[in-house]
N, C-alpha and C positions, 0 to 999 in steps of 0.2 A: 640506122638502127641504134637504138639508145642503150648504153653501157648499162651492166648491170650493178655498177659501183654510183650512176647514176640515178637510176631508178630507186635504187637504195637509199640516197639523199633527199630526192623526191618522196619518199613516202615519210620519212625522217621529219620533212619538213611539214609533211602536210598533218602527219601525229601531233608535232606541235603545236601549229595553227589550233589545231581540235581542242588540244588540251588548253591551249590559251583563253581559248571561247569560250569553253566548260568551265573553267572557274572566273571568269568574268560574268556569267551566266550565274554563277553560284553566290557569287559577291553581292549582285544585284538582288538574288533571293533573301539573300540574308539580310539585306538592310530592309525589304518590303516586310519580314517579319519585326514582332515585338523581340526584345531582346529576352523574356525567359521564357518566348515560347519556341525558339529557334531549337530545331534539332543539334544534338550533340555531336554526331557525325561531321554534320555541315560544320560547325564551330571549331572540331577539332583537326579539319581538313584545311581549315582555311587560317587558324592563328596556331598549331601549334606542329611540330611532325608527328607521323603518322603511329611509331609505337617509341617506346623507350628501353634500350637494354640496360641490364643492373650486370653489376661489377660480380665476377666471380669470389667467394666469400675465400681468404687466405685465411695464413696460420696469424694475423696480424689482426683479426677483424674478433671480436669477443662478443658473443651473446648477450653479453651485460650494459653491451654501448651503444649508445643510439649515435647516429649520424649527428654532425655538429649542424647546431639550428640553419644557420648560412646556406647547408646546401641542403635541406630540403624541398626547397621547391625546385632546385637546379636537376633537369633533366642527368640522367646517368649516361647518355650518349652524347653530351653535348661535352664530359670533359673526356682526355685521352686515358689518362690513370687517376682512378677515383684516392681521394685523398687519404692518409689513414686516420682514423677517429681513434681519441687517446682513448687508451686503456683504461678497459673501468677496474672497481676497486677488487673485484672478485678472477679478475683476471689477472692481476698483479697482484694478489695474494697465492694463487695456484700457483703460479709461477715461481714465484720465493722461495714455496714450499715442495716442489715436483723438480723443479730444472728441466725437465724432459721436451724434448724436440719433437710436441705431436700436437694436430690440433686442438684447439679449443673449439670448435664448433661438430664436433663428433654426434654429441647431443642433448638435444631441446632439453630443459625443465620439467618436470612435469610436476605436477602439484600429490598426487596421489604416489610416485615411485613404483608405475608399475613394473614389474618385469618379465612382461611376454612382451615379443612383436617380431617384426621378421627376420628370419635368418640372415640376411644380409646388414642389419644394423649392426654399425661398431658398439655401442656401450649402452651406457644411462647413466643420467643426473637428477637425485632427487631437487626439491625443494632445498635449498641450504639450511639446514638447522643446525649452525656452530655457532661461530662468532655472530656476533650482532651485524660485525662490520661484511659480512660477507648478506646477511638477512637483508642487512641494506641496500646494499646495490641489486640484489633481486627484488624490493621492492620501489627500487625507484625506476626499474624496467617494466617491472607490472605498471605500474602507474603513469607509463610513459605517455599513454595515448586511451581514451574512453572508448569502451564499445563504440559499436557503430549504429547499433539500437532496433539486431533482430529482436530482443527479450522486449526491449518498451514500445514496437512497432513504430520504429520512424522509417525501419529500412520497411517498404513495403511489400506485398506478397509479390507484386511486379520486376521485383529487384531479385527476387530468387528461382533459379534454375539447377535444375537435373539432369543429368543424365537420362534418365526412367524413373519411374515408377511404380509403387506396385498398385498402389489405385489412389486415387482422388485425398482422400481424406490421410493420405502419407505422404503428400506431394514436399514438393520444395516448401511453400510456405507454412508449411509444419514443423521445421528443421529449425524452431526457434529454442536457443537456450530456455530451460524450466519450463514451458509448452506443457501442460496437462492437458492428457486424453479424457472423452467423456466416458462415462460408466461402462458404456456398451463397444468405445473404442469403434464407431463407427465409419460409414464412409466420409463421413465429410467433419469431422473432429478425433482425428486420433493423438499419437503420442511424438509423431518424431516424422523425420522421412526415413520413407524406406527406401531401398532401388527395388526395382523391378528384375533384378536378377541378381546374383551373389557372380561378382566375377572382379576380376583389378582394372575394371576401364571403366566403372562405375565411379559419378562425381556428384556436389552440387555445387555449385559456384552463388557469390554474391556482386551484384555490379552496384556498385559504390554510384555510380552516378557525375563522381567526379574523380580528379588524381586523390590519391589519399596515402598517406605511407602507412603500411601496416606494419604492427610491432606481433602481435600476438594470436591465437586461437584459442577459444574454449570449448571443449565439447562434453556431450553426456550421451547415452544411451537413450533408448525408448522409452517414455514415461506407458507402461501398462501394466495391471494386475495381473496379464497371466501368461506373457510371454517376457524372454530373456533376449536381447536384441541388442547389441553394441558394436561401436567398431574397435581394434586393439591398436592398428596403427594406421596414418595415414602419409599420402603427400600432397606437399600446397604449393601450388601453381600460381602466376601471376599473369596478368594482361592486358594491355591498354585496348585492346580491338576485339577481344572473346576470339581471335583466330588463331595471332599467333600466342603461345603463352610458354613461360621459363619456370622452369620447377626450381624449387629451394634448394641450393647441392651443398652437399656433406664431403671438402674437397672436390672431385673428380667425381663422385656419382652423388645419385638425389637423395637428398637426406630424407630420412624416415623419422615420422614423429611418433612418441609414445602415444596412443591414446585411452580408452577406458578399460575399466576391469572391472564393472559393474554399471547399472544403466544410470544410478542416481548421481553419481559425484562428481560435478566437473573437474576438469583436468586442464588445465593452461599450459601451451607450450609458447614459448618466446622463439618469434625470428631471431636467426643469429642475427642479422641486421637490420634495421627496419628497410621493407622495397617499398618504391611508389607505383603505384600502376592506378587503373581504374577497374578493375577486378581481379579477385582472389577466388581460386579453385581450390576444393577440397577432395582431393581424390584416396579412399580406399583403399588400403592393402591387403587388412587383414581383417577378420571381424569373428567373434566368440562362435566358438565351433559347432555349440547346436541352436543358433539364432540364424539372426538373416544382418544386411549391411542397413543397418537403421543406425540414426546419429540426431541428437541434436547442438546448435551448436552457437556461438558469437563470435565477431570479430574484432580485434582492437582494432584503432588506425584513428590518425590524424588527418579528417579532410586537409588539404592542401588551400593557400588563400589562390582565391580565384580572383584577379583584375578586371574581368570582367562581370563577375559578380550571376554568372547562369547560371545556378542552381542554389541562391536562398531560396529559402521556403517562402513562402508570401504568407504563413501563417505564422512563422517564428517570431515568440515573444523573449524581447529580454527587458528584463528588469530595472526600475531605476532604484527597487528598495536598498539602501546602505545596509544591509543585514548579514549575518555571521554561514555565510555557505557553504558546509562543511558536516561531517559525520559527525558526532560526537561520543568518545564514551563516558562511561559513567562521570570522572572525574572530572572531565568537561566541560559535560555537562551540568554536573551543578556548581561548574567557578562560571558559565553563562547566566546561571539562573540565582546566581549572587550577584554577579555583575551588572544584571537589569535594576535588581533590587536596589545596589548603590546608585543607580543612575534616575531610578524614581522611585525614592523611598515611602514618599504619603499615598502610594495608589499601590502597591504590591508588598508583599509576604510571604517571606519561605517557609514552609512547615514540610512535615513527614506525616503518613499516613500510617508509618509501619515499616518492616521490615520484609526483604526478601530468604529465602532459605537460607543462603549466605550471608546473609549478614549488611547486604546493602538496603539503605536508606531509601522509602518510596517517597520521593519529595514532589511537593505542589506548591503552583505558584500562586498565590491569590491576588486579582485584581481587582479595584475597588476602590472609593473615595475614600471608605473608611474601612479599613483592613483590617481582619481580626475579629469583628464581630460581626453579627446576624440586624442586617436595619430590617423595622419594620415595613412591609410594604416593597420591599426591595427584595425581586427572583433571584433566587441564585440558578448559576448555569455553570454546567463541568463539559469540559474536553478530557477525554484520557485514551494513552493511545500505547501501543508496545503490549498488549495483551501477550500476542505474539512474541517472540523476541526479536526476531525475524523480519519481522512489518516494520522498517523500518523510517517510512517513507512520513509514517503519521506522528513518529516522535522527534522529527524534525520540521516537520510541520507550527508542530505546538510548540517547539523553541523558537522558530520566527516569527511566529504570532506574538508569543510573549515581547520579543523584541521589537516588533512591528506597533503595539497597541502602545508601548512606553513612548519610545520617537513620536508617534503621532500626537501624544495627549500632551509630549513636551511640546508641539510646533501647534499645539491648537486646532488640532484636526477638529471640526466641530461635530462630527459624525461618532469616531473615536470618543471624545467627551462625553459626548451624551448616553452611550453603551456606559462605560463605566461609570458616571454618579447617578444611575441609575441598575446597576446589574452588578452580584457578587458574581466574578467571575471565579473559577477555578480550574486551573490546567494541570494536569498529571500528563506529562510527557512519556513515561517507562515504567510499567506497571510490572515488567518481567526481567527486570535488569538483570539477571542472571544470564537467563536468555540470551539477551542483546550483547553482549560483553562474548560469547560463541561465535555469535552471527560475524562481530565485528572483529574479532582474531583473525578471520580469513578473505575478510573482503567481499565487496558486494557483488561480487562473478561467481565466485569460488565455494559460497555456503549449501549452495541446494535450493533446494524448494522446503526443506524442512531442518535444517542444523539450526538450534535456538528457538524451536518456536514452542518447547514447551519450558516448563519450568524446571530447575537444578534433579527436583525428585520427578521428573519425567509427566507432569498434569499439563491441562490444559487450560486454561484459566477462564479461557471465554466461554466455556462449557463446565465452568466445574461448579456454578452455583444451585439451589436446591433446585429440584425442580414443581414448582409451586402449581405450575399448570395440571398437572394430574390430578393435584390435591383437588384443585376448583371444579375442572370435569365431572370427574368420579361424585363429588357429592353432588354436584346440577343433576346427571345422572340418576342417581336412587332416588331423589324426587321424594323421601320420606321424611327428609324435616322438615318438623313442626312450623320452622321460622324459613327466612329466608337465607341461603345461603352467601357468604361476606364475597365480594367480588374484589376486595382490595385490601390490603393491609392481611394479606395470609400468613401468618406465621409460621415460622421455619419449625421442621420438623425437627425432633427431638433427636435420630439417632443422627443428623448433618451435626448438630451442635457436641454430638463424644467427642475424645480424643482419639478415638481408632475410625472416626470415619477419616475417607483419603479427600479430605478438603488443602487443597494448598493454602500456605501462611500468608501468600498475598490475596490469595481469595477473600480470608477472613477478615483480613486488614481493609479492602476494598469496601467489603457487607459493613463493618463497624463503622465506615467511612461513610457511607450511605444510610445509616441509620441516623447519624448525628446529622448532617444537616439535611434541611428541608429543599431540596435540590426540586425542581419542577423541569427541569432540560436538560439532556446530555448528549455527547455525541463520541461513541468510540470506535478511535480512526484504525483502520485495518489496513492490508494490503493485497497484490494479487489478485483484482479484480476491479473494476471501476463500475460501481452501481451503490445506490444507499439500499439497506435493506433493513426493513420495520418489522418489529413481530405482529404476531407468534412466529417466534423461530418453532415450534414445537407441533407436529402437525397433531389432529385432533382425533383422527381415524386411527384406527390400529391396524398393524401391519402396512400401513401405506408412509414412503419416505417420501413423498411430494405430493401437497395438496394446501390448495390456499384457505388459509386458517387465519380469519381478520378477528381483529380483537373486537369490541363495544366501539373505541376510538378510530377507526379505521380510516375514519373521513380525516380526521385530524392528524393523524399518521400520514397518510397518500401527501397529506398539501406539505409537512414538513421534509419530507425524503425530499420531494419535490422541489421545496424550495434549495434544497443544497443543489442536488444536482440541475437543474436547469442554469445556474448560474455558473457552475463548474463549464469550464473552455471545450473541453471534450465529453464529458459525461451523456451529453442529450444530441452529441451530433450523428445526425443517421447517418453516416459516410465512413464513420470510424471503424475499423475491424475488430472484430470484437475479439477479447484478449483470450479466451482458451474454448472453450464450447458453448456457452452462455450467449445470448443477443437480446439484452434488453432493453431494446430501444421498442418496443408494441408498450411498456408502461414507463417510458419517458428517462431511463438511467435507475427507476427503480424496481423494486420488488419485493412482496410479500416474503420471507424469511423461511417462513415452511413450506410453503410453493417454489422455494429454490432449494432447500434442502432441511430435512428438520435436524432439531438439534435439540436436545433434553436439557436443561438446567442452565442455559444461555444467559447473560447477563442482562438481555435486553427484556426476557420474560418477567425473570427476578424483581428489575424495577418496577416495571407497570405492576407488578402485583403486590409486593412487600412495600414497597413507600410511592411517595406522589409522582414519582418522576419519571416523565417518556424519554424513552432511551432508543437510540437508532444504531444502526450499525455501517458506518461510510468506509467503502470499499476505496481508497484513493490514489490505486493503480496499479497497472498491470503487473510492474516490477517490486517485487517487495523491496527490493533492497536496490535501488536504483544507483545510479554513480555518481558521484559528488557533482559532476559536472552537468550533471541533469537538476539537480537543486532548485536552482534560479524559476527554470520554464515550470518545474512543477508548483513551486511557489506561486507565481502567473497565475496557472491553472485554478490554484485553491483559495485563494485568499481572497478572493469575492464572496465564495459561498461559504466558508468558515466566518465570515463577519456574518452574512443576511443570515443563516444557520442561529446564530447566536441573538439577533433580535428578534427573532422570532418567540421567546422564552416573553415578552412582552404583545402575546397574542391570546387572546379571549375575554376571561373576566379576573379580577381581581377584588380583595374587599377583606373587611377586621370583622370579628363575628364576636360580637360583647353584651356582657349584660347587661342589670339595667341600671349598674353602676360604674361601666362604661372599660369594666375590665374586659381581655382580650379571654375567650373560652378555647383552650387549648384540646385538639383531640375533637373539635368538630365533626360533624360528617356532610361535608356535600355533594348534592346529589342533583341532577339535570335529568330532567324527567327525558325519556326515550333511549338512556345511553345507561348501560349495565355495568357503570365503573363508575365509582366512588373515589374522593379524595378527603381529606384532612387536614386541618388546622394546623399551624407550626405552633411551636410554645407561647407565643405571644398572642394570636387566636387571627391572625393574617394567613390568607390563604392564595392559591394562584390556581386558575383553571384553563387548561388551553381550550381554546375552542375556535371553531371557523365559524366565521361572519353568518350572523343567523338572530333569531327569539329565541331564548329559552324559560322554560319554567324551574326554578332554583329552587329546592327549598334541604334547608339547615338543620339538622338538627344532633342534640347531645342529651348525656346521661343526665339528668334534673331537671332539665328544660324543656321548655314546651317549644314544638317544631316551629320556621318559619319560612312563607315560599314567598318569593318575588320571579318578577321579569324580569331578566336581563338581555338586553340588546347589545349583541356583540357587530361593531360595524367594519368598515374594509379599511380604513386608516388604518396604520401600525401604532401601538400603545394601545394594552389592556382596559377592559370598560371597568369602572369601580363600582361597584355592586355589595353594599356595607348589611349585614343584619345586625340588628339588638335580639335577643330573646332575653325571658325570664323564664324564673325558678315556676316547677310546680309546684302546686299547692299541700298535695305532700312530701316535697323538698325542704318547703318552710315549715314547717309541721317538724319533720324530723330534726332540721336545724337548732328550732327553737327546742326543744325536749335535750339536744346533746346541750344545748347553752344552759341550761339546769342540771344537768346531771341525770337526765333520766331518758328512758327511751319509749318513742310513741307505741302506742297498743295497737294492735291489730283487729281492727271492727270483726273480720271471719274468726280468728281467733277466740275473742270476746264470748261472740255468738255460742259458741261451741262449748267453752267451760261452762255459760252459763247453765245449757242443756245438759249438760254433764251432771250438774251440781240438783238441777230439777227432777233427773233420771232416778240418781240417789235418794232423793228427800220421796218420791215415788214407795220405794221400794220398803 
């Protein structure tokens, strides 16, 4: 009979054998696969242990300090007593000043100083607002590590999990930092996650995908127009395996984080330490007492370097441009866009368009062979961006371009060169710098969906110019004049030009901007959405907010939206998820302007109607205000289609419209027979017309002169067709000419006619 201390060894040993085999078995799997297609489990089973415990937080460990570089990637079980990390500067300031024998990890940050949340929380710590020196070391903790990029969607809807929910369109992948709900706040786009039942065991977690150490959380409430929905406190949990996971302790029990007190404003709380794991929980405690437990939210954290290298992205671009990758504010910004200027001073120009409410300077960069003035024959094209204050993404954009087109044209880019001794360029980076100077006070987490995005005296700029569309309508409409109604060149109504209409001073400064030169291209970069979008912003129906309202131009509009975004890295990819309610990928990244939303007195109506110039509106990402360390890849993304965007301004026809003394007739009119939009002559009597490749019938004409129509054949090469008229004087042009060169003025035949009967009538009588 076999011992039972036997049998016991006996199956001892036979478990082993099993398990020997089993990860021999596992070994052999994992080489048969590619290496970024291997499961994470099997990877993490076989090169790393199974979870990691984190060091209980002492009176020794300060909110303000991150772990020294060395041991971040050193598992926290693998030493016996985790090391102490020196004091940060805001810790040994308290201390100087308290002497007290209690902890410093009592409680999180919070950016807003709310003061509700649960009964069992010891205290609160607003944001530091004293010394600098204390501002400091909280801002070198915010800054410690970049989201993880729910708001810019790199974390995918896959990576977020719930508890519950309360239906579909609240789900986990809703629970993005800024997330806008659609109108109707439906099932499948709403504003936030919700859970599915208001109770304390309700969560959503994010799985990181890899180790990552997380420093931070940021959360907001429900983005919706008719309910109130937030949470007031929560707690964060940590986990390598989603089984077992360690909540964040405050001493001896779990510490509780302050969270919102209204649904818009985010709220940052800092780990007292940073933890590594491969997922972070975010669980509930308390939530606004006549809502429900909705949240949105972000994560900081530092992926960890991976040696094996499983989970790059296979799509991640990094940059080789030597370019300046960083925020900017005002001041900064224009010692950058002086510093270009020093570095190529025959091709660029600083000037100012104007002023903002405050007082700051609207500066543009001008790029060009010949800088400073207007060449004949030579499009100008503008970039301006910052309408917004807020949209952050596009006036950083146009500061690397500026610096991007200078380095090129120094190294002889030959592409570079021929854009510029051929195109006045013009970039306006910050049209709302008031604005931007708000947004940029509190960081590109912490602003909102809307802090800065109007101007000082509260306008909107992309929206604040006339609205010329109704003027055009309303007379097509009555259908009672004599003549034909002007399709171009409408002039601004008389009470936008008082002093008591609410025009903002950059508005006007912009209009004055665009009056003066003869601009044929523009492009203003926005934020918060990836799509280009052409007018009419303006729909045409009354009563109705969405309805596709194409201009005359339309053909030529679709291929220019077109041409940005198809070249953009993500704009035209059907796979992408689209950033809040919107999915335009059925028209390519683009979209009609009033079929997505109207909008009265737009800047993009303004130009096609008031001067020569097509004007778009590029949406160039999800994140208005993205984190420095996103810079580079979005740079990637844009700077193909901001270059082909810009030569395009050398598509259709081109030509000098003179008499028969070979002078240039300024104030032209031409006109393309089929297309209900007229353009005009610049001062010198040079003009530019876009068009897609096609015949057309042309024909010129102005006040004294007799009309003239040609062909023009516009082909699919890039560079405009030159297409030149002469006209002459009428006959009673010269007639009158010649009578003012004497001093007298010509008679009027009907005139004539008429005293003579007069005088006949008389002699009658």
């Amino acid at each position: 009979m076999i011992s039972l201390s036997k049998k016991s060894s006996c199956f001892s040993q036979l478990c082993l054998a099993l398990c020997a085999f089993g990860l021999a078995l596992l070994g052999d799997l994992s080489q048969a696969l590619p290496m970024e297609d291997q499961d994470y489990y099997l990877q993490e089973i076989i090169n790393r242990d199974h979870y990691y415990s984190f060091p209980e937080p002492t009176e020794e460990y300060s909110p303000f300090t991150e772990q020294p570089e060395e041991e971040e990637s050193v598992p926290a079980a693998e030493t016996e007593k985790p090391p102490k990390p020196r004091p940060g500067r805001k810790e040994l300031k308290l201390k100087k000043a308290n002497k007290k024998e209690k902890s410093i990890l009592e409680t999180p940050p919070a950016k807003n100083g709310n003061k509700k949340g649960e009964k069992n929380k010891k205290g609160n710590e607003k944001m530091p607002d004293g010394d600098s020196e204390s501002r400091s070391a909280y801002e070198d903790v915010r800054e410690s590590c970049p989201p993880l990029g729910l708001e810019t969607l790199k974390i995918t809807d896959f990576q977020l999990h719930a508890s519950t929910v309360k239906r579909y369109g609240l789900g986990a992948h809703r629970g993005r930092l800024n997330i806008q709900a659609g109108v109707n706040e439906n099932d499948f786009y709403d504003g936030a996650w919700c859970a599915g039942r208001n109770d304390p065991y309700q969560w959503i977690e994010v799985d990181a995908r890899r180790l990552t150490k997380f420093t931070g959380v940021i959360t907001q409430g429900r983005n919706s127009l008719w309910l109130s929905d937030w949470v007031t406190s929560y707690r964060v949990m940590v986990s390598n395996d989603s089984h077992t996971w360690i909540t964040v302790k405050n001493g001896s029990g779990d510490m509780i984080f302050e969270g919102n007190s209204e649904k818009e404003v985010p709220v940052l709380n800092v780990l007292p330490i940073p933890l590594v794991a491969r997922y972070i929980r975010i669980n509930p405690r308390s939530w606004y007492g006549e809502g429900s437990i909705c949240m949105r939210m972000e994560i900081l954290g530092c992926p960890l370097p991976d040696p094996n290298n499983y989970y790059h992205r296979r799509n991640e671009m990094t940059t080789t441009d030597n370019l300046d990758f960083k925020h900017h504010n005002y001041k900064e910004m224009r010692q950058l866009m002086k510093t270009v200027n020093e570095m190529c001073p025959n091709i660029t120009r600083i000037y100012n368009i104007g002023k903002s409410q405050q007082g700051l300077k609207l500066y543009a960069a001008e790029i060009s062979d010949n800088p400073g003035e207007h060449e004949v024959g030579e499009p100008e094209f503008r970039y301006i961006a910052g309408a917004h204050g807020n949209e952050v993404l596009g006036r950083e954009l146009i500061l690397l371009l500026m610096q991007f087109m200078c380095q090129e044209y120094l190294a002889g880019n030959p592409r570079i060169v021929h854009i510029i001794e051929n195109t006045r360029i013009h970039l306006l980076p910050s049209v709302n710098p008031d604005g931007y100077e708000k947004a940029y006070e509190v960081g590109s987490e912490l602003g909102g969906w809307s802090l800065g995005r109007w101007t000082q005296d509260g306008i909107d700029i992309n929206n604040n110019f006339p609205d010329l569309n109704t003027l055009l309508w309303e007379a097509e409409d009555r259908k009672k004049a004599s003549r034909k109604v002007p399709n171009h060149y409408i002039p601004i109504p008389e009470w936008y030009l008082s002093e008591n209409a609410t025009v903002a001073v950059e508005t006007r400064a912009i209009i004055a901007w665009m009056e003066k030169i003869p601009f044929v291209l523009g492009g203003n970069l926005q934020g918060g959405e990836l799509v280009v979008a052409y007018p009419y912003d303006m729909v045409r129906s009354i009563r109705k907010t969405q309805e596709h309202t194409p201009t005359p131009d339309d053909h030529v509009f679709r291929w220019l939206a077109y041409s940005y975004a198809s070249t953009h890295r993500m704009m035209t990819d059907a796979r992408r998820r689209v950033c809040h309610t919107e999915d335009f990928q059925k028209e390519d990244g683009t979209v009609n302007g009033a079929s997505w939303h109207t909008v009265a007195g737009s800047i993009n109506d303004f130009s096609y109607l008031h001067t020569n110039c097509f004007e778009l509106s590029i949406y160039v990402g999800c994140d208005k205000y993205p984190h420095e360390s996103e810079l580079p890849e979005e740079w990637e993304n844009n700077r193909e289609s901001l270059i082909v965007f810009m030569e395009q301004v050398h598509r259709g026809i081109k030509g000098l419209v003179r008499d028969s003394h070979g002078k240039g007739i300024p104030n032209a009119i031409i006109s393309v027979e089929g297309v209900n939009h007229d353009i005009r002559t610049a001062s010198d009597g040079d003009y530019w017309r876009l068009l897609n490749p096609g015949e057309y019938i042309v024909t010129v004409r102005a006040e004294g002169y007799t009309s003239s129509t040609k062909n023009c054949e516009v082909g699919y090469e890039m560079g405009a067709t030159q297409c030149d008229f002469t006209i002459s004087k009428t006959n009673l042009t010269r007639i009158k000419e010649i009578m003012r060169k004497f001093g007298k003025q010509p008679i009027s035949l009907p005139v004539r006619r008429l005293r003579q009967r007069a005088r006949q009538w008389r002699q009658q009588r």
